[in-house]
Structure formats: C-alpha cells, structure tokens
N, C-alpha and C positions, 0 to 999 in steps of 0.2 A: 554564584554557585559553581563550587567546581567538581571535578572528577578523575581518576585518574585515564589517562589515554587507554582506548582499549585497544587489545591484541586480535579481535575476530569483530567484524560486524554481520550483522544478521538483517539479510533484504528481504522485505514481506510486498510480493506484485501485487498487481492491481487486477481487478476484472475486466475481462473475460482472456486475462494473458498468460504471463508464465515467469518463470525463473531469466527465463532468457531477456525480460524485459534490460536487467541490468546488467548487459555486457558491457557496455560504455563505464558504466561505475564500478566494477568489478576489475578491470583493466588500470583506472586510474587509481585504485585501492590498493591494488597488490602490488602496484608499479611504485606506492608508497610505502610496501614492507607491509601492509595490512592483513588478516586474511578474512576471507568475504564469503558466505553462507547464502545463495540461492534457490532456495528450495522450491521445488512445485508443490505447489498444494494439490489435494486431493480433485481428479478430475482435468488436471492440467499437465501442460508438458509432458505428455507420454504417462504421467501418473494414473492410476486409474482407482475407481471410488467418486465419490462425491460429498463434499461438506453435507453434515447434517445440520450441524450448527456452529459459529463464532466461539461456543465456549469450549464446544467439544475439542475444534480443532486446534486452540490453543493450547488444552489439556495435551494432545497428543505430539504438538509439537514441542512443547518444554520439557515432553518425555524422550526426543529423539535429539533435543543441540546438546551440544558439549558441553561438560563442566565446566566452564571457564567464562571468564568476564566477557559478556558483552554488549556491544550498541546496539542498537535495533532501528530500522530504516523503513516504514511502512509508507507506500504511495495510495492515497485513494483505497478499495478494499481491503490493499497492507496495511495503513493504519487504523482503520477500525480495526486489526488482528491483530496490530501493536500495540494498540491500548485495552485490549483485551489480555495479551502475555503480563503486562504491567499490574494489569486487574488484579494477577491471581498470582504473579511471586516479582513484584519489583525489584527483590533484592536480587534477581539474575542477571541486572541489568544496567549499565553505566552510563551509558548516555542515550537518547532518542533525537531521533528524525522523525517528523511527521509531516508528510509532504501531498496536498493536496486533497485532502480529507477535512474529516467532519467529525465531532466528538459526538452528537446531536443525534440521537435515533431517529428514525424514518417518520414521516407523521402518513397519515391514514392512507392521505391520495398516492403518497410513494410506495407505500408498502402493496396498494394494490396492481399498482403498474408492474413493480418487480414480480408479484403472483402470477400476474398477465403472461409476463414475458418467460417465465419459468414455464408455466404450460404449453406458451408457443411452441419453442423451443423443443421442447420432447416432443411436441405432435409434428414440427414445418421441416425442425433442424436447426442449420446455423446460419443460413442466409440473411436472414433479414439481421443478424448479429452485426451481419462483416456490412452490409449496407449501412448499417448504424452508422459504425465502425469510419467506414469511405466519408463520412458525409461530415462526421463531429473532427476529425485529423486532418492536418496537411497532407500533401501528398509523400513528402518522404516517412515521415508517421507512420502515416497508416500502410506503408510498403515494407514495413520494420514488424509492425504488430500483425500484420494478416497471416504471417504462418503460424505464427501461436493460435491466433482464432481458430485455425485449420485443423489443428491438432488437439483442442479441447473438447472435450466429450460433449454430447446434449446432456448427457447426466450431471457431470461436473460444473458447466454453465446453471442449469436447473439450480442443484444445490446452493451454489456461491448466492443467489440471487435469493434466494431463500431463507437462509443463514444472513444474506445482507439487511433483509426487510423485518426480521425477527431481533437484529443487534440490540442491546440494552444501551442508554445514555450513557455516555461515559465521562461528562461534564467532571463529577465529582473525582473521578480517576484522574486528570485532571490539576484537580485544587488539592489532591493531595501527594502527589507528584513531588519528590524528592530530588531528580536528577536534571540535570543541565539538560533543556529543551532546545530545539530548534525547528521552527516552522517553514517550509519552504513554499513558496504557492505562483503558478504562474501568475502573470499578468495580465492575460488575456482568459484565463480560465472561469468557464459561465458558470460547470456543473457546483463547483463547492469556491468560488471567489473569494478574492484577498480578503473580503470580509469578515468571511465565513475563519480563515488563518487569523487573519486577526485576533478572533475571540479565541481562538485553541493557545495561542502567544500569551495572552494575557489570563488566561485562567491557569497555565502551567507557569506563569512567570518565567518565559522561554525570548530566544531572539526570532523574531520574526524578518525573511529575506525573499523579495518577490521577482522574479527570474524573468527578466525585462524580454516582451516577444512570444513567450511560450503560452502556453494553452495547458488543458491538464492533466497531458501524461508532460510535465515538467523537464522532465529527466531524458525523454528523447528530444524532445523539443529544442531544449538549450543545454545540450550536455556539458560543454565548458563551462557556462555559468551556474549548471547545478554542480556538478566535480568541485568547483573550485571554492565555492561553497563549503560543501559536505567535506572535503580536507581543510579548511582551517575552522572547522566545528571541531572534529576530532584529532587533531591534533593538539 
C-alpha cells in the first residue's frame, strides 16, 4: 500500500503529558523539510479546559488543522485519538503512526481504576501522578516528562482519564483502514506490549517495528531508533 509523502505531520501525546512530548521528533522532522503539528490537548501544556470525551475532542481538533494532507502520529492516549480522527474523516489523512497503544477498549477493572484515579486527582492533586510517573520511567524519562506533569491541570488529568475509560473499540477502525500503517512499540513496554502492537500491525495490514531498550513512552526512550524509523516510514 502506498501513499503519497506528506507535507505536515500531526503528533497526538500521550497522558498525563503535552505537546512538548515531541521535541526530539519535531527537530528531526523539520531538519527533514517536514512540518510537524503539536498540539496540546485540552487541560495540558498551558491549555486550559478539559477533554469531555475522545469523540468530542477529535471533532474539535479536525475543526482546528489545516486543510492539507496529513500523517498523523498518536503515542499511547494519542493513538486512541488517532484512531478516533480516522473514525470520523480518514480521507484527511495519508499515512499513520501508532505507537504504543491499544485499539482495544478498556475492560471493566480499567475503566474503574481510571474512575479512581480521576477522582483522586481532583480531591489529592498530582502527586501521586508524578510518583507514578518516577516509578514506571527511567530516570532521564521521567526528568523530561515531570514539567509537563507540573503544568497539567487536575481537571485536564481528570478528563483525559475519563474520556480514556469511556474510548469505543476501534478494532474495526482498523480492518477498514486504507492507508500505509506503521506500528512502533517499545521492547520493554508492560503497559500496552509488542503483543498488544502486534494485533494493531495485523488488523491494519501495517509494518510493525519494536524499538530495542525502550519502555512506553518509545519516543523518549530511544529517540534515534524511534526518528529513524518514523523518517523512512514517511518518506
């Protein structure tokens, strides 16, 4: 399957972080002539609001990019929001990344933990976020990710996590998937595992590539071997 090379890519972060997740990728994209779209979502990076839900904020986001062709680059809660943009107008879109995530809706016991942790959250704050946080990252990780934590609202956290335990399957989204795929998934990642990549690779008829050492923010982990990657995908 091919496509043609696109001119903008569009980076969807992960939770509980921000736009800023992808400076490493966004450096080596435009250093290739690319240009590269990191939005904060609602409740993040200085934005303020809170996701109500995956569909809404989809709807609102396909109302703010630009006319024009492009990729789309979803990490963990950005690719449940990439395959949600895909859900509801594929034809904006030329190629996908989807990197360390899950197609697969939440089943009971997750959906109640993220309810948990939504509530905590508004009542404790973000403490126990960023201990999370200290505890699942290496150390240069999680010394990268902590001012994003810092600057996310309890509202915004609440929401995302709310909007993540409500997400629809998107299997089907999927199997009907038209455009050049590419799965990226650490090697050491427990939360959503090469397995879990696996079945996204094979249900979109995509290439699947697992980024030897990293864990599942991918893209900080092993930035050379996720870049180098993600440029001879889109190119």
């Amino acid at each position: 399957m091919s496509a043609p090379s696109p001119h903008t890519v569009l980076f969807l972060h992960a939770y509980p972080f921000s736009g800023a997740m992808w400076l490493d990728q966004r450096a080596a994209l435009e250093g290739a002539g690319l240009n590269v779209l990191t939005p904060h979502l609602p409740g993040f990076g200085g934005r303020m609001g809170a996701m109500t839900s995956l569909a809404d904020t989809g709807r609102d986001l396909l109302a703010e990019l630009p006319d024009v062709p492009l990729a789309v680059v979803g990490l963990s809660m950005g690719g449940y929001l990439a395959l949600e943009l895909l859900a509801q107008a594929p034809e904006r879109f030329t190629r996908v990344v989807l990197a360390d995530t899950s197609a697969r809706s939440d089943d009971g016991e997750k959906r109640e933990s993220r309810e948990g942790q939504a509530e905590r959250v508004l009542e404790e704050g973000r403490d126990f976020i960023v201990e999370a946080a200290r505890e699942e990252h290496s150390p240069a990780t999680f010394g990268r990710v902590l001012p994003m934590i810092e600057v996310a609202t309890p509202e915004g956290i609440a929401g995302a996590l709310r909007a993540m335990a409500a997400r629809p399957d998107h299997r089907d989204t999927l199997r009907e998937l038209q455009l050049p795929l590419l799965v990226l998934v650490g090697e050491k990642d427990t939360l959503t595992p090469p397995d879990m990549a696996r079945e996204i690779a094979d249900l979109g008829h995509g290439e699947l590539g697992v980024i030897p050492g990293a864990a599942h923010l991918s893209n900080l982990d092993a930035p050379e071997a996720f870049n180098a990657a993600l440029l001879d995908f889109l190119r």
